[in-house]
N, C-alpha and C positions, 0 to 999 in steps of 0.2 A: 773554260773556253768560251771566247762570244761568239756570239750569232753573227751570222753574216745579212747584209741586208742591199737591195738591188739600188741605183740610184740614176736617175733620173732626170735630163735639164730639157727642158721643154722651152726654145725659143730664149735661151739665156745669149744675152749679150753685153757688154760694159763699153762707155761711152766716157771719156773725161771731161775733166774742165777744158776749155777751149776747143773741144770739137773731136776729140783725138779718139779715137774709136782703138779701143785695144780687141775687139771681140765680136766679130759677127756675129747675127742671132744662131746658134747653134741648138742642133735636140740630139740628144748623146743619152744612150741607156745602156750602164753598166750592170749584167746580171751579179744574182748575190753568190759570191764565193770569184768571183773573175775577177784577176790580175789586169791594170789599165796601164799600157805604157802609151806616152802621149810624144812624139815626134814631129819635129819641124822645125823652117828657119827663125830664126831672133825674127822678135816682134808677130809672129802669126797667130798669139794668144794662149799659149801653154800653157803660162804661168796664170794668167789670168782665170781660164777656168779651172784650175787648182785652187786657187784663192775664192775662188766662186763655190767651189765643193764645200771647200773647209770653213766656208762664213766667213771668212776676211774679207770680202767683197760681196756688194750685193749686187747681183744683174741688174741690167733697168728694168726701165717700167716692162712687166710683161710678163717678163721672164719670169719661170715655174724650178725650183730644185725639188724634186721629192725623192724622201728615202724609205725605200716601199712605197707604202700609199700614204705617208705623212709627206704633206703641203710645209716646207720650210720656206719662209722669206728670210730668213737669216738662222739658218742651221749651225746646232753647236756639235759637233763631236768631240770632247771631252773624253769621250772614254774609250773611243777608235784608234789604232794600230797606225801610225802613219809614217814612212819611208819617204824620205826626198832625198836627192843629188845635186848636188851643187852644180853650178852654171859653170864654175872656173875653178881650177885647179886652187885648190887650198889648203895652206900647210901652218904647221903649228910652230913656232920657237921652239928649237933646239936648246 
C-alpha cells in the first residue's frame, strides 16, 4: 500500500507563447488521503493544473508545487495512482 502525501500549488499559473494565459495564479492545497475532482467550463484551466500536478507542465515564474514539504519545480510521480476521464466520448473499433 503507498502512502499518501498532501499537495500544494502556491501562486501556480501557466502563460503561453503569444500571451495566451491558460491558468491564473492559483494556491490550491489538497490534503493527503483527499479525493480532488476539478469542474468547469472548457478553457478555465483544468487541464492545465493537472498537467502542472503531474510535471507535464511547469507553472511560471513563481509558482511553488509541493508534495508535503518537498519544493518540486518539476515533480515526477512515477510511482503514484493516477485516474483521468476523457474530455469526449471515446470509443474503440469493433
Amino acid at each position: 500500500m503507498s502512502s499518501s502525501v498532501s499537495i500544494t500549488l502556491n501562486q501556480c499559473s501557466r502563460t503561453f507563447a503569444g500571451g495566451n494565459t491558460a491558468l491564473q495564479p492559483l494556491d490550491l492545497q489538497v490534503n493527503a488521503g483527499e479525493t480532488l475532482v476539478l469542474l468547469g467550463p472548457s478553457g478555465c484551466g483544468k487541464t492545465t493544473t493537472l498537467r502542472i500536478i503531474s510535471g507535464l507542465e511547469s507553472p511560471d515564474q513563481g509558482g511553488q508545487v509541493l508534495f508535503g514539504s518537498v519544493i518540486s519545480l518539476r515533480c515526477r510521480l512515477r510511482s503514484a495512482t493516477w485516474e483521468w476521464c476523457f474530455k469526449t466520448t471515446r470509443s474503440s473499433p469493433t
